[in-house]
N, C-alpha and C positions, 0 to 999 in steps of 0.2 A: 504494500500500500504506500502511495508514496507520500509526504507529508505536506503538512497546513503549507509552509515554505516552499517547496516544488512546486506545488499547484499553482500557487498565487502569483509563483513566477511565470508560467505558463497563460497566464488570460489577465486579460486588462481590469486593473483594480479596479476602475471606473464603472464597471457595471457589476462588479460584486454588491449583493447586501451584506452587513455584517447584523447580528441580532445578540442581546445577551439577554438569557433567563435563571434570572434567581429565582427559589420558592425553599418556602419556609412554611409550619401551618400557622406560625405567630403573622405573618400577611400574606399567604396563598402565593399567587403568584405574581412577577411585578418582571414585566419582558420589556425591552429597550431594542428602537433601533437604531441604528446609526447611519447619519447625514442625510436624512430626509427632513421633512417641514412636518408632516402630517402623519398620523398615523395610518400602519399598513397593514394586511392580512398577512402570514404567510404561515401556509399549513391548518388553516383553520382557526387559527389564532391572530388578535390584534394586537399590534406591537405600538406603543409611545415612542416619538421622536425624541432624540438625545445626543449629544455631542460627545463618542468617548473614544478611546483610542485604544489599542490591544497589544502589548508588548509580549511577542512570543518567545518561549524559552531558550535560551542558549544551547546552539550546537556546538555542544564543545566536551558532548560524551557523559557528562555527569549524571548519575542515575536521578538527581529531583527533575522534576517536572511541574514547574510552575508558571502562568499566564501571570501577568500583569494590564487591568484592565483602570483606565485613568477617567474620567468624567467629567467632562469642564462644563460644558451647557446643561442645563438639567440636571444638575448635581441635587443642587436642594431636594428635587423629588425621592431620588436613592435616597441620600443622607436622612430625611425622614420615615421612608418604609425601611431600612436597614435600623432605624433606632424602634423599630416596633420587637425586636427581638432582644429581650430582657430579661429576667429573674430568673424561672424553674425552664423557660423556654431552652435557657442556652444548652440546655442538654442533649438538644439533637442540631446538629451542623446545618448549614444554608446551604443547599446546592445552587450548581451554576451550570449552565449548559450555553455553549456559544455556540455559534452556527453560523453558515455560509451561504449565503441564498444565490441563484441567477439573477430570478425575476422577483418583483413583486404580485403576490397572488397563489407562488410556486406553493405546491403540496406536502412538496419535499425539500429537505434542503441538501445540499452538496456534498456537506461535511458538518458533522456537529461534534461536541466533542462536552463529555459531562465530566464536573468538575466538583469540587468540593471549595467553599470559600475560606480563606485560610487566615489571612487579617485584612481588616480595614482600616485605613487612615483618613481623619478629616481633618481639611485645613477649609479655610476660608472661602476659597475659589472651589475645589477638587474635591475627588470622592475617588482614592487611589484604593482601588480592591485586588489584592494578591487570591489566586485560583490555583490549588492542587489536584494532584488525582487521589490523594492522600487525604483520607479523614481527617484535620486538623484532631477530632474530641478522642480519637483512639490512639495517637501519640504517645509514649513515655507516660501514659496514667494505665497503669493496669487495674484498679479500682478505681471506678462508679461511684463517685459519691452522692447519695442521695439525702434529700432532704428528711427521710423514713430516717435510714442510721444517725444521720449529721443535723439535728436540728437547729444546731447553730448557723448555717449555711442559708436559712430561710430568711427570703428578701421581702419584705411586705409591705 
């Protein structure tokens, strides 16, 4: 299969869609697209316009595998559905799915690739979201701590 990088090298970026979908059940789902004005279908789904940019992983052989997704227009929107995931919530991770469209309307997309969100940073302007394939919440914790054994740990 060959990669996000080959491809992209091979067809004119100008008519790629790019799309990103977080979901979480703390706010369901909340999809973005990129460089359009108006909201678009694709796959059956309607995607929000939004200004963000995608820094793909380094080929340089290392086994992590991390996206860097940056937000400059439309930030506020993330930056508020990203703070709806809080207290007993953070117990299960946000996913991320990014995707490659043709056209607007397409059914399918090109190439999608599901992620797990790994940190987030907010500054003023931006909404810079780091994406793994790695569970950020299964990392170096081999116990679960829950609010049942740990009831110190309860946010209210």
């Amino acid at each position: 299969m060959t990669t996000l990088k080959e491809w992209k090298e091979r067809r004119p970026a100008s008519d790629l869609k790019e799309t990103v979908t977080f979901y979480h059940p703390a706010f369901g789902y909340y999809r973005t697209v990129n460089n359009l004005f108006s909201a678009a279908t694709f796959g059956g789904d309607s995607y929000q316009p939004a200004r963000f940019s995608v820094t793909e992983p380094a080929q340089d052989g290392t086994a992590t595998i991390s996206m860097t997704i940056t937000f400059v227009a439309g930030a506020e929107n993330v930056r508020n559905t990203l703070k709806l995931w809080r207290g007993a919530q953070r117990m299960s991770a946000i996913s991320c799915t990014y995707s490659v469209w043709d056209n607007i309307g397409d059914s399918a997309a090109l190439n999608a690739y599901s992620l797990y969100v790994k940190d987030v940073s907010l500054d003023a302007n931006n909404v810079t979201i780091t994406a793994s394939l790695t569970n950020p919440l299964s990392l170096a914790n081999p116990i679960i701590y829950t609010t049942k054994d740990y009831p110190g740990l309860l946010n209210l």
